[in-house]
C-alpha positions, 0 to 999 in steps of 0.5 A: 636203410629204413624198413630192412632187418638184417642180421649179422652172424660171425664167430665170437670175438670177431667184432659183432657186439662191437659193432653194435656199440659203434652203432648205437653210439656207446663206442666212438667212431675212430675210422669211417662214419655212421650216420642215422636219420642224416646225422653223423655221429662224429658230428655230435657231443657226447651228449647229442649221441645219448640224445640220439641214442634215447630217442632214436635207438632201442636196444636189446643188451646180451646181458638184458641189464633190467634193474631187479628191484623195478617190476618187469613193467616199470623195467619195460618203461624205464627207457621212456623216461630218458625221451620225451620224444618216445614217450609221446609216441605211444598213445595208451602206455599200458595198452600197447606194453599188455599188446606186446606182452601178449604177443610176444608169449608173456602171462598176464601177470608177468609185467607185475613181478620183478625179474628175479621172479622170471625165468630168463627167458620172460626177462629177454621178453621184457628188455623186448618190450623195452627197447621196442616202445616208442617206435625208434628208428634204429632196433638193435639186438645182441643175441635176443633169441638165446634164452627162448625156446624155439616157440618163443623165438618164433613169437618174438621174429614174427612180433618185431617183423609186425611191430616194426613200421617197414617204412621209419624203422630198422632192425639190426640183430646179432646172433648165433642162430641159424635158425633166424636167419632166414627170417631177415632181409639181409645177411652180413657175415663178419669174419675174424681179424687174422 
């Protein structure tokens, strides 16, 4: 639903980051259906889910998967470059990056360097940053608060709930850390596979 943050917790291996891949449309959908913004995925090409997912999902990976030879600002507009559609929805690019960077804790020099130069942490920052620019309806997060300290898990929560328009987008975050929990709308607790 439009404007929730939900978080879903459950032990390793019982299904959350597939879940997350069945969401943001990388896994196929064999049973049931997901549908965002009135469209099923089982209705759409290959192709039509990369375009939803471009334009309309921002994704934090577990794995962060920022490219090391890019400087942590290029890495934070990269997938801007994939959407038309999200890149017109950001009016001053550099603004609202040095914004998010501020608030989520970030030096003002660490969106000159590359990522081997940050510590882990400032990375997660980064792939943040990323997946928040141009505003897409669907925010998907694969244990975004596993590096930060618990000062920097604080910014970050309190950034998505301020960054995140309660009336066009959603946010759906996997973790392990009871201490976020309640910090969200909903919690959806899966249970292994017996």
């Amino acid at each position: 639903m439009a404007g929730e943050k939900v978080v879903v917790v459950g032990p390793s291996g019982s299904g959350k980051s597939t879940l997350l891949n069945l969401l943001c449309g990388v896994l196929p959908v064999q049973d049931g259906s997901i549908r965002l913004l009135n469209q099923s995925y089982t209705d759409l090409s290959p192709l039509g889910l990369d375009k939803v997912r471009a334009d309309h999902i921002g994704i934090i990976f577990q794995s962060l998967n920022l490219i090391p030879y890019l400087s942590a600002f290029d890495n934070a507009v990269l997938g801007l470059s994939f959407s038309k559609s999200k890149k017109s929805r950001v009016k001053d690019l550099a603004e609202t990056i040095a914004s998010l960077a501020a608030n989520l804790g970030l030096p003002s020099d660490t969106l000159e360097r590359s990522p081997n130069e940050l510590s882990i942490g400032q990375q997660q920052r980064i792939a943040v940053i990323r997946a928040m620019l141009g505003y897409p309806a669907l925010i998907l997060a694969d244990e975004p608060t596993s590096a930060l300290d618990p000062v920097a898990t604080q910014q970050f929560i309190s950034e998505l709930n301020k960054s995140v328009d309660s009336s066009t987008q959603s946010v759906i975050v996997v973790s392990h850390d009871p201490e976020i929990i309640p910090l969200f709308d909903r919690v959806i607790e899966i249970e292994p596979a017996s």
